[in-house]
C-alpha positions in Angstrom: 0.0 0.0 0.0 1.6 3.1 -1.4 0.7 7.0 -2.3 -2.8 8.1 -2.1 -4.1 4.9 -1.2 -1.9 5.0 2.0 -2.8 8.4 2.2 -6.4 7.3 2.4 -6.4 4.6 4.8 -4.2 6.3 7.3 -6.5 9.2 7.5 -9.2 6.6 7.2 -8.0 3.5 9.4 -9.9 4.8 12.5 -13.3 4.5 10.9 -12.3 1.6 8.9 -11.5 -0.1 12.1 -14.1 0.7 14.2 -16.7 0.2 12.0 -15.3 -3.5 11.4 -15.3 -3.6 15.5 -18.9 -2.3 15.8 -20.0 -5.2 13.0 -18.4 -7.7 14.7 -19.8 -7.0 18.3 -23.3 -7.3 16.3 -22.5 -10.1 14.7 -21.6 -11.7 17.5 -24.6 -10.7 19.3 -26.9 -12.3 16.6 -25.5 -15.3 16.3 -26.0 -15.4 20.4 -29.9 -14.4 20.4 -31.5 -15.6 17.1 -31.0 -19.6 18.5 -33.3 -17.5 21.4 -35.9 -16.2 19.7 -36.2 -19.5 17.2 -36.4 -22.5 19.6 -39.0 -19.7 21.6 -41.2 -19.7 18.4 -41.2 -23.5 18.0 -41.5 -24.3 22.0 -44.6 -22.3 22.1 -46.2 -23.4 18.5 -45.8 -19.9 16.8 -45.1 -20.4 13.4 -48.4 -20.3 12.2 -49.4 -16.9 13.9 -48.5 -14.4 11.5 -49.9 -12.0 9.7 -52.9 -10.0 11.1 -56.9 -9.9 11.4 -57.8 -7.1 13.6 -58.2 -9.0 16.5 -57.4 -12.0 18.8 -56.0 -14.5 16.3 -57.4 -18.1 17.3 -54.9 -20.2 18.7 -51.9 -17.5 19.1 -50.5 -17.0 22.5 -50.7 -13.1 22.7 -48.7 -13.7 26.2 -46.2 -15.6 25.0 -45.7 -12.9 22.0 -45.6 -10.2 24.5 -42.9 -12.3 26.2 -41.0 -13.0 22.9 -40.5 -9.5 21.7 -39.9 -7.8 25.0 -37.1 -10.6 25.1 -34.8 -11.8 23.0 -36.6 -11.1 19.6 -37.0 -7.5 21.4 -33.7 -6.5 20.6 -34.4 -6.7 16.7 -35.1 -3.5 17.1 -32.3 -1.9 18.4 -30.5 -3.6 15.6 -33.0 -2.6 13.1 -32.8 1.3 14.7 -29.3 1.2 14.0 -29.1 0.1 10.2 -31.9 2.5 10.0 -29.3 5.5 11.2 -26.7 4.0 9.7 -26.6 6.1 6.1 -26.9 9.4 8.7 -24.1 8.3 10.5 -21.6 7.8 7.6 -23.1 10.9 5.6 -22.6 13.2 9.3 -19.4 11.9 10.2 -17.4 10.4 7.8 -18.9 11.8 4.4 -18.8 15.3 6.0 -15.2 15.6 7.1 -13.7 13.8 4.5 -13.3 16.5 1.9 -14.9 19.7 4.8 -11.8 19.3 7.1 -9.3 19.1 4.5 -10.5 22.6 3.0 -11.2 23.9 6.3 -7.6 23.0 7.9 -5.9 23.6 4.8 -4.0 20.2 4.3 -5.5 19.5 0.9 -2.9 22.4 -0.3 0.0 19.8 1.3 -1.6 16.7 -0.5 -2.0 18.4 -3.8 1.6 19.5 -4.1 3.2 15.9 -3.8 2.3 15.4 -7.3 -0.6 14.1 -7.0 -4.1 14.9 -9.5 -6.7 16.3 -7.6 -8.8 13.6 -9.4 -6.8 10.9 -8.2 -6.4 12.6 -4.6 -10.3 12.4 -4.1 -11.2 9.6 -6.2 -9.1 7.4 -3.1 -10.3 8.8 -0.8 -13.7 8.6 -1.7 -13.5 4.9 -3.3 -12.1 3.6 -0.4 -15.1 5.4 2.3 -17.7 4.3 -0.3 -16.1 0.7 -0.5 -16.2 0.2 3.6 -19.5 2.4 3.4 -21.3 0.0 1.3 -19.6 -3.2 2.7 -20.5 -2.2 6.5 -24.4 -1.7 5.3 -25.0 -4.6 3.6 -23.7 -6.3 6.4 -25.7 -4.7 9.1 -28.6 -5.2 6.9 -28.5 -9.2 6.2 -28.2 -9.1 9.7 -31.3 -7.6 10.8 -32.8 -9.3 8.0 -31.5 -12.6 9.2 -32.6 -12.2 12.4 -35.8 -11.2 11.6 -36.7 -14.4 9.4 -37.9 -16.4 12.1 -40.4 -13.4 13.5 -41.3 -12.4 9.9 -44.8 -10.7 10.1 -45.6 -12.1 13.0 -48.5 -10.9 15.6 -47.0 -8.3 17.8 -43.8 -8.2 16.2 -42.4 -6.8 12.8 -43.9 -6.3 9.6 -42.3 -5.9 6.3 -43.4 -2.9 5.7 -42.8 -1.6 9.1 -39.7 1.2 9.1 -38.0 -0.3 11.0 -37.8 -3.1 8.9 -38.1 -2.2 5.5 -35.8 0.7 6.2 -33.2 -1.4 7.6 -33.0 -4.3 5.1 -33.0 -5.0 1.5 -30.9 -3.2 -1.4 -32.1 0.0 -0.7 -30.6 0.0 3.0 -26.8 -0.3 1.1 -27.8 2.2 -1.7 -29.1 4.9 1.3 -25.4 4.7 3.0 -24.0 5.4 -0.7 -26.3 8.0 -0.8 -25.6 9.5 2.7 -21.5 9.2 2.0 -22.1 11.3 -0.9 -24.4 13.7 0.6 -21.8 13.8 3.4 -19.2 14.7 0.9 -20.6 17.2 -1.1 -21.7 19.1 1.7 -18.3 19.1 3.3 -16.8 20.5 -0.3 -19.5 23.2 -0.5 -19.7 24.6 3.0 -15.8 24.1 3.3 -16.9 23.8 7.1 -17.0 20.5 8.9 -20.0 21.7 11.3 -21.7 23.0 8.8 -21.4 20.1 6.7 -22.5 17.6 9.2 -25.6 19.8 9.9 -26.3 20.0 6.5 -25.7 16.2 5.8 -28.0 15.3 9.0 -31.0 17.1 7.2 -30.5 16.0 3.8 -30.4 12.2 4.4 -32.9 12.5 7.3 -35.3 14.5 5.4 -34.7 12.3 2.3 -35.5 9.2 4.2 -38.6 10.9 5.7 -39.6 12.0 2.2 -39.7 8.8 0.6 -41.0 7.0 4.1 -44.0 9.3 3.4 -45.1 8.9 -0.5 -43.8 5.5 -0.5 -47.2 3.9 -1.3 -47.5 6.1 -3.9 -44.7 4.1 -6.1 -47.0 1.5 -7.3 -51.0 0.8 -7.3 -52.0 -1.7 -4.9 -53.8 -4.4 -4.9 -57.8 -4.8 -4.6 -59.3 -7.3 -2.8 -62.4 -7.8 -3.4 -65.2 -10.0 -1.1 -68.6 -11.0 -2.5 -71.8 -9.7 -0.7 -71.2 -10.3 3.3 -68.4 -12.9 2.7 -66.1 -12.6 5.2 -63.3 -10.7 4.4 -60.1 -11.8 3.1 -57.7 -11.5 6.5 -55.4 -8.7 6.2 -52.5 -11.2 6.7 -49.0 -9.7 6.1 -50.0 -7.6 4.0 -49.7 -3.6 4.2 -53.2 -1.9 4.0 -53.8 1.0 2.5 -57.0 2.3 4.2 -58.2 2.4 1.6 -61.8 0.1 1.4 -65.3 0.6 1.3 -68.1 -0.9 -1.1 -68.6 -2.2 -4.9 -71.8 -1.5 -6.8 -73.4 -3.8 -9.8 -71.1 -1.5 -12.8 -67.4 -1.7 -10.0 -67.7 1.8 -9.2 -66.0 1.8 -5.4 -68.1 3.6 -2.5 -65.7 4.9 0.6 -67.0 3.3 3.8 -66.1 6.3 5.3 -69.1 7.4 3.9 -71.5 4.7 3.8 -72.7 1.3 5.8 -70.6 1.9 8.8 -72.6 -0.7 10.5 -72.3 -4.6 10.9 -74.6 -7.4 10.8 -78.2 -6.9 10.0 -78.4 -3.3 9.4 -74.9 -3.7 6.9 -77.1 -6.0 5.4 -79.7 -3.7 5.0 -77.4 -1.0 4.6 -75.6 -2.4 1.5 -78.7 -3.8 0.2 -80.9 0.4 -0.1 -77.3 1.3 -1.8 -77.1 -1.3 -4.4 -73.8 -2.4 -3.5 -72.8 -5.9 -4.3 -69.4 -6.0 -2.9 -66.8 -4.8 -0.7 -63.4 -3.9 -1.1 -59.8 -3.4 0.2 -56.7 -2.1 -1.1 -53.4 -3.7 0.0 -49.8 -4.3 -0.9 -49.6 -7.6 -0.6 -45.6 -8.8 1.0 -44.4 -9.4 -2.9 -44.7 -5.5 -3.2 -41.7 -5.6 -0.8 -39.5 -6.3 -3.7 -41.0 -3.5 -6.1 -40.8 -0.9 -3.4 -37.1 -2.0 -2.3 -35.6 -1.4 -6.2 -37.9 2.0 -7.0 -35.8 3.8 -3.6 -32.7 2.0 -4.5 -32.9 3.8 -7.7 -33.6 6.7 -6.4 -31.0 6.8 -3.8 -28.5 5.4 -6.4 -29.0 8.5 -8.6 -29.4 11.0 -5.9 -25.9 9.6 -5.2 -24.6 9.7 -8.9 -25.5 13.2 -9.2 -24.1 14.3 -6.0 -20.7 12.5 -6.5 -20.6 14.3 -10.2 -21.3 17.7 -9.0 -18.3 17.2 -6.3 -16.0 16.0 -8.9 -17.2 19.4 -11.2 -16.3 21.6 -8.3 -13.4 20.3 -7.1 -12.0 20.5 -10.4 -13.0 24.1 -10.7 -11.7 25.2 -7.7 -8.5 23.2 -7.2 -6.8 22.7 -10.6 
């Protein structure tokens, strides 16, 4: 290991190392409490109970769910929390100082006279943060999601589509650390101010995680579930409702319930019958949407990134060379 590469890891080697350190300890704490949370699940017959119904599922031992995920499963979600922050916490303090505290110390004007490219100068530094960055995440991630596989959608527990969850697992987990490195960066170039940068970098990723958190149903139509007459609904299961349901008349035109038959039995009989409606239903993403909505963010992280990373390169080569 020679020139800028050295360069890079020496200046780099305390968050390299650490960050291996703090994967480790969580490994290591998997591997310890999933055995836990698994033989729990088959001691007490819980396999079966997932997904949900809106009430007290026959047959599932709401104690011994309370007991599971106060427990050992409980600490999913301090894992989950984590890989959740994750893409904040590379963007605010590694993306952030890794360019900001050069400019604002002045030691890029030391590095730049050893004969070395600007180009080449960040394009270490920066390859080697992004390789650890994305390494690190996808790590964290498989293990939440790895841990989570025996609670999958299970009563009381975690849903796919729950933040915590979702947010933590899956393709666009790795893509969102990308995105918060190069976030991280390009604030620390523009504001030439580590502080600044960080406090810039902890808005942008946190407000673009809350921004997509909020529309995300939007991405793609769900799907509608629809019951004959007073069949009994289709159980919401695992899937991710929408709030979206109400009533069909004879022709399929879709009547809100806030708005009509908000009764049961008899009178939503009668109800449904004065109305002419025929049918009822319910709009869901079923758990194969996870998929769909895990690639759209991943591309738009992804090229959120890209763009970032090409505006840095455009003004460091404007400014420095």
């Amino acid at each position: 290991m020679k020139g800028t590469l050295w360069l890079a890891w020496r200046q780099q080697r305390a968050l390299v190392l650490g960050g291996g350190l703090l994967l480790a300890l969580c490994a290591a704490w998997v591997v310890f409490q999933r055995p836990d949370a698994v033989a729990f699940v088959d001691e007490h017959h819980l396999a079966g109970c997932k997904g949900w119904d809106g009430g007290d599922e026959e047959g599932c031992d709401g104690e011994a769910f309370a007991r599971l995920f106060d427990g050992g499963a409980g600490g999913l979600g301090a894992l989950a929390a984590l890989s959740v922050a994750l893409p904040v916490l590379i963007g605010v303090f590694w993306g952030a100082p890794l360019l900001g505290r050069e400019l604002e110390n002045g030691t890029i004007k030391l590095a730049l006279t050893q004969g070395v490219s600007v180009r080449r100068w960040f394009a270490t530094r920066f390859a080697l943060a992004t390789v650890c960055a994305v390494t690190g995440s996808a790590v964290l991630a498989a293990l939440v999601a790895w841990w989570w596989q025996p609670t999958a959608n299970m009563l009381s527990g975690f849903y796919w589509h729950d933040g915590y969850i979702f947010n933590a697992t899956g393709p666009a987990a790795v893509a969102c650390a990308f995105f918060g490195l190069a976030a991280g960066t390009a604030a620390g170039l523009l504001m030439r101010r580590t502080l600044a940068a960080m406090g810039v970098t902890l808005a942008a990723v946190g407000g673009t995680r809350l921004l997509l958190n909020t529309f995300r149903s939007d991405w793609i139509a769900p799907t509608t579930r629809v019951t004959p007459g007073m069949t009994p609904k289709q159980p919401v299961g695992s899937a991710w409702s929408t709030g979206d349901f109400g009533y069909l008349d004879a022709a399929g035109r879709e009547y809100p319930i806030s708005r009509y038959c908000q009764t049961s039995g008899e009178d939503l009989r009668r109800c449904m019958a004065e109305n002419g409606f025929v049918a009822r239903y319910h709009k869901v993403h079923p758990v194969g949407d996870f998929w769909a909505f895990q690639w759209i963010e991943t591309a738009l992280f992804l090229g959120a990134a890209a763009a970032l990373v090409a505006v840095t390169c455009l003004v460091l080569r404007r400014r420095l060379v």
